[in-house]
N, C-alpha and C positions, 0 to 999 in steps of 0.2 A: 460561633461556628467552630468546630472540634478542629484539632491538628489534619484529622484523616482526610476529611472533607475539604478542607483547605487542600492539603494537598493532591488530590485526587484533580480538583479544578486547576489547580495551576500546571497538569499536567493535559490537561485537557482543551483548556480556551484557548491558547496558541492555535488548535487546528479550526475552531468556532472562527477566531480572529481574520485566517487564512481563506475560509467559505465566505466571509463577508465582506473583505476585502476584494476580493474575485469579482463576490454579486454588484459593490457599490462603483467599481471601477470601469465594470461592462455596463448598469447603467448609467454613467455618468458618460459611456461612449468613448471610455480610453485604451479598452482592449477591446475586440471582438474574441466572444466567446467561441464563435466559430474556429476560429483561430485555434482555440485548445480543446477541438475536439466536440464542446458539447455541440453534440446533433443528435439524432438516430443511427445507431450503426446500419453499414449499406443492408445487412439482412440479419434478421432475425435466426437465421438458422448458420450464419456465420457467426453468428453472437452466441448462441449456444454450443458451437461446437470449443468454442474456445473456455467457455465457462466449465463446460462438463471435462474437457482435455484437462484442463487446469484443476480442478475438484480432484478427479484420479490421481493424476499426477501429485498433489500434493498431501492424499492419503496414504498414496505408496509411499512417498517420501516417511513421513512420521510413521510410517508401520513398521517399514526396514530400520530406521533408525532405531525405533524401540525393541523391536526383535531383538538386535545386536545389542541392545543395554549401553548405547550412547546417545541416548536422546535425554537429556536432564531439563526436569520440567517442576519449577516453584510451586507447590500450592497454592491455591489462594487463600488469602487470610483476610479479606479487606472488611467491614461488616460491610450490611444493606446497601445504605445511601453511596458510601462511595464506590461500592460496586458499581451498583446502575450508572453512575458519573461514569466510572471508567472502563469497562462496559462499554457505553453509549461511544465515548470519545477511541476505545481501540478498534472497535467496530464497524461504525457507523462516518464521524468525525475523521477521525486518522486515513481510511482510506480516500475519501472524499477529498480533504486538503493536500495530503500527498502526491496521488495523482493528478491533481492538480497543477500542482507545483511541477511535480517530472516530469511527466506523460504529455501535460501540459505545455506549460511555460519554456520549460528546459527542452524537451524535446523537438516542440515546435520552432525555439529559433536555431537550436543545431541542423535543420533540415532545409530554414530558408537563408542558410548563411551557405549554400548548395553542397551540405557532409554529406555524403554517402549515409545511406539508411541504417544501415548496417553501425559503421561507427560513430553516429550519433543515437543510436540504440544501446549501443555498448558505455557511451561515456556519459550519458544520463542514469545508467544503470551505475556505473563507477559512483557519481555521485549519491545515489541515492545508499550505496552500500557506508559511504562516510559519515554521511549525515544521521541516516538509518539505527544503525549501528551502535549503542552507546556503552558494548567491549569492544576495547581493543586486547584484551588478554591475549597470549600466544598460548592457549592449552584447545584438548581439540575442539572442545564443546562450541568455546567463539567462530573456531574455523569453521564451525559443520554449518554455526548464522551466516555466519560471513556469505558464505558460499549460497547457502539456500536463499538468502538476503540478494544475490548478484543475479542469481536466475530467475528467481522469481519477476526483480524488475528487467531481465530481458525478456521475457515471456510478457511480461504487461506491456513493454514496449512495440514488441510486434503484434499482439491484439488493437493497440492502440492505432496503429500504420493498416493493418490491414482491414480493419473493419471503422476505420475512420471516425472511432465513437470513443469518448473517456469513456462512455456509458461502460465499456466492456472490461476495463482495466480495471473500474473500481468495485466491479460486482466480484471479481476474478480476489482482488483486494480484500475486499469486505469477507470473502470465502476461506481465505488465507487465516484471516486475522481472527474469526469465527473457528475455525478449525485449534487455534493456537488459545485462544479464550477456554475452550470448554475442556481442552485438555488441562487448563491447570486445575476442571475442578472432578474431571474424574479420579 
């Protein structure tokens, strides 16, 4: 197995790990998944309003930033296989296991430990911009993640709270991360 490939997976099964983890623990009857979310959102047309809000919203984002020629974006360089690997894992994987994890895990017991919605919105968002995040640089380009990185998971937190579904967080996610993928390779 080539160096790229190798690293492509080790960048990637961590969130495989985190999906199966989830799966073996709900069936083994130690979490309910209800618990984090998975159900059907209460409606389908609150599930879209939120996807499509969040789609806009995240196009105007990277259009004004590029406008203004602060939006700095790597090419990709990766060949084939570990594309698809990583790909798969920033797309698909990563938002899957993440909201899992926040939207989830994290969210859910800041709301039954009776925090107000609001600031257990705000500080699973906190944490997700920590963990998220792997600049911490002080030049603008981190700040302008940073920032987009903190709204985005309030926005996923309150799709989360209001339409009672991960379903909505991770499609919202998946759409982020799709947006951020295809830009590196126009």
């Amino acid at each position: 197995m080539n160096h790229e490939i190798s690293s492509a997976l080790l960048r990637t099964i961590p969130f495989l790990v985190v999906i199966c983890v989830v799966a073996i623990l709900s069936k083994r009857k130690k979490i309910n998944i209800e618990d984090l979310g998975v159900r059907k959102p209460l409606s389908i047309k609150l599930y879209l309003i939120w996807i499509v809000g969040f789609l806009i919203y995240a196009l105007l984002t990277e259009f004004s930033l590029y406008s203004i020629n602060i939006l700095e974006i790597t090419k990709w360089n990766h060949s084939f296989y570990p594309s698809i690997i990583l790909i798969l894992g920033a797309v698909i994987l990563a938002p899957i296991a993440e909201e899992l994890l926040f939207r989830g895990f994290i969210l859910n017991a800041l709301i039954k430990k009776r925090m107000s919605i609001h600031w257990a919105i705000l500080i699973q968002a906190c944490f997700f911009v920590l963990l998220h995040n792997f600049s911490y640089d002080n030049n603008l380009t981190s700040n302008i993640g940073k920032a987009q990185s903190l709204v985005d998971a309030i926005l996923f937190g309150y799709a989360r709270v209001y339409t009672r579904s991960i379903f909505t967080p991770i499609t919202m996610h998946i759409s982020g991360n799709l947006i951020a993928t295809i830009e590196r390779f126009i």
